[in-house]
Every structure is written in structure tokens, then in C-alpha cells.
C-alpha positions in Angstrom: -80.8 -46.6 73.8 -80.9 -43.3 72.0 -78.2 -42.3 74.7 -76.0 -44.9 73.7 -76.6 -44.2 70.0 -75.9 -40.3 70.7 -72.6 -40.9 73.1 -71.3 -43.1 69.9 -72.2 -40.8 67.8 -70.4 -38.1 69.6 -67.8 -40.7 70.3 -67.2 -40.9 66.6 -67.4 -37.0 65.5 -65.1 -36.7 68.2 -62.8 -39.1 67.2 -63.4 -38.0 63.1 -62.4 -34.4 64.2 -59.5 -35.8 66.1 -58.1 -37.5 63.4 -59.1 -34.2 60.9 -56.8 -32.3 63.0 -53.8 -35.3 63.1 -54.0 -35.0 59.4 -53.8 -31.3 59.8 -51.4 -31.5 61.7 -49.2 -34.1 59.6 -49.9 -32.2 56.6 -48.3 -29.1 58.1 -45.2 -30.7 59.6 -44.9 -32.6 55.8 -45.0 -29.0 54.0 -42.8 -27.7 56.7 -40.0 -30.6 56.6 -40.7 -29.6 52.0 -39.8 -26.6 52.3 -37.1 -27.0 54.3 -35.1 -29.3 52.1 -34.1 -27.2 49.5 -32.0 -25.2 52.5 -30.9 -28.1 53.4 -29.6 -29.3 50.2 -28.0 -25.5 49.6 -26.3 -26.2 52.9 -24.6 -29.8 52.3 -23.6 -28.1 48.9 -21.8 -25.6 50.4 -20.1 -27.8 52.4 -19.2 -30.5 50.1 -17.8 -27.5 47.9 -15.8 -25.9 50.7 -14.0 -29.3 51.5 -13.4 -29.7 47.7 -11.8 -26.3 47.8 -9.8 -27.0 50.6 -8.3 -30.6 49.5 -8.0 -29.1 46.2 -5.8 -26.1 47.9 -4.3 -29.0 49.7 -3.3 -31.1 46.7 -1.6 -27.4 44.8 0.5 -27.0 47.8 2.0 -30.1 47.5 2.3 -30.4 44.1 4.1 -27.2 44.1 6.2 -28.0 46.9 7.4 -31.2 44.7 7.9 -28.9 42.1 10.1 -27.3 44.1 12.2 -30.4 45.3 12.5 -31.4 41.4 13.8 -28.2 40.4 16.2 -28.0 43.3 17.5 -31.8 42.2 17.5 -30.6 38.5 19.8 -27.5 39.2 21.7 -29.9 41.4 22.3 -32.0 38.7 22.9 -28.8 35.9 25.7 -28.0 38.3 27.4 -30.8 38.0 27.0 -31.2 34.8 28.4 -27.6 34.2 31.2 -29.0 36.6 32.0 -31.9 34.7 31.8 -30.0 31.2 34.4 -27.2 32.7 36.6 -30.0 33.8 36.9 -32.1 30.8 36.9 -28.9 28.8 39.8 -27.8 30.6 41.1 -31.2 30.0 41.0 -30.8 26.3 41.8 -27.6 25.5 45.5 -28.2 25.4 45.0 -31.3 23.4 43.0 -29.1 20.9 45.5 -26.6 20.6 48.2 -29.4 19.8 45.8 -31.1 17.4 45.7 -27.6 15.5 48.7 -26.9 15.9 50.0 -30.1 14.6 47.7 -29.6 11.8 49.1 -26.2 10.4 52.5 -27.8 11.2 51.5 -30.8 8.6 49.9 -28.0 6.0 53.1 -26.2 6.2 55.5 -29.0 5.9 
């Protein structure tokens, strides 16, 4: 009987240091896992502000190249307006001068 009170006895300081070095162990891999977060989180930063960088390059690049396109159209469109003032300028300069003309005439007469 004082066997089988000794080999549970041993049974259980056995199995009490077992579990003393589980915890050991768990509390090891825990503070291991801790301090490995804040590297983690320095890392998923730096990724998250790279791809920003990158779509916000992205988006510049094709605001400017719309930039572009509008101020091609606009100096389309200030040519032909130029165009259109020249012609109808040309169109009434003669008129002008007869309107002056006709105007001195009438002071005259």
C-alpha cells in the first residue's frame, strides 16, 4: 500500500512538473509571439504605406495626363476661335472703313 501511495505520489510530481514546464513553455512562446507583434505591425505599415504611395503616384499620372488632353482640347478650341475672330475681322474691316468713312463724309457735308 505505501507503494501504491509513493508511485501516485510520484505519478503526480511528475505530472505537476510536467505541466510546470507546459506553462513554461507557453509562457515563453506567449512573450515570444509579444514581442514580435510590434515588428509585425511596423511591417504591414510599411506596406500599406508603400501601396498608398504607389496608387497615389498612380492617381498623379493620370490626372496629369488629363490635364494634358484638356489643354490640348483648349488650345484646339483657342485656335479656332483665333481663326474665326481673324475671319470675321477680316470680314469687317472694309465695312469699318466705309462706316468711317461715310461718317467724315456726313461731318463734311
Amino acid at each position: 500500500m505505501v507503494n501504491l501511495v509513493s508511485d501516485r505520489l510520484n505519478s503526480l510530481l511528475s505530472s505537476e512538473e510536467n505541466a510546470r514546464e507546459l506553462i513554461e513553455e507557453a509562457t515563453r512562446e506567449a512573450r515570444k509571439i509579444r514581442t514580435g507583434i510590434p515588428a509585425k505591425v511596423s511591417g504591414i505599415e510599411k506596406e500599406y504605406n508603400s501601396e498608398l504611395q504607389k496608387y497615389e503616384e498612380k492617381g498623379m499620372e493620370k490626372v496629369h495626363e488629363e490635364l494634358a488632353g484638356l489643354k490640348e482640347k483648349q488650345r484646339v478650341v483657342l485656335e479656332k476661335g483665333k481663326t474665326a475672330l481673324e475671319t470675321r475681322s477680316g470680314e469687317l474691316a472694309p465695312r469699318a472703313l466705309e462706316l468711317i468713312h461715310s461718317a467724315i463724309e456726313g461731318e463734311k457735308g
